[in-house]
C-alpha positions, 0 to 999 in steps of 0.5 A: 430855274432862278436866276442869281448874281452870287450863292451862298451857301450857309450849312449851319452851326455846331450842335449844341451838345448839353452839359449833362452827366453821360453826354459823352458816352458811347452811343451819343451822336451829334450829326451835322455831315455825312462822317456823323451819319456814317458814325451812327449808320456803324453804331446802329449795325453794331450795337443792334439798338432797338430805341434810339432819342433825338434831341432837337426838332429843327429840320435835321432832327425830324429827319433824323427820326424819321430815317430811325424810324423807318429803320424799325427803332422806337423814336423818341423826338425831344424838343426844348422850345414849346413846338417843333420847328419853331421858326414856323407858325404854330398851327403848322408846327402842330400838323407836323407833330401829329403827322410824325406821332401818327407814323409812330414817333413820340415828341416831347415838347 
């Protein structure tokens, strides 16, 4: 254990929702707490889809793959910034994008 005078907890910022044509459709999620999850975990029951993209490959979206993954889904991770988990280095970056497409989910940088 460490030890600490005060704790702050920082849970993060909005999900940027891009402004492009179908973003509002059924079947489009943001997830930022467990409500989301909840909303997605019904849509994948009742829907029955088979692929699914995840935009965005900071700590929730490699996750979020991952869980979609090994839901049997075809997982398409979406990235805009040239690396995945772009605050760290680059050559661990790269460990981790081979490491997610050798578990069978494409990334897109």
């Amino acid at each position: 254990t460490e030890p600490y005078d005060d704790l702050i907890l920082s849970v993060g910022a909005k999900a940027f929702m891009p402004p492009i044509p179908g973003i509002s459709r059924k079947g489009n999620f943001a997830l930022r707490n467990l409500q989301d999850m909840d909303q997605i975990d019904g849509w994948l029951k009742e829907s029955g889809a088979k692929r699914a993209v995840v935009a965005g490959a900071g700590f929730i979206g490699i996750e979020m793959a991952e869980q979609l993954k090994h839901r049997g889904l075809d997982v398409v991770l979406v990235e805009a910034a040239p690396q995945i988990m772009a605050p760290i280095d680059v050559e661990i970056a790269a460990m981790l994008q081979k490491e997610l497409e050798a578990n069978g989910v494409r990334v897109l940088v």
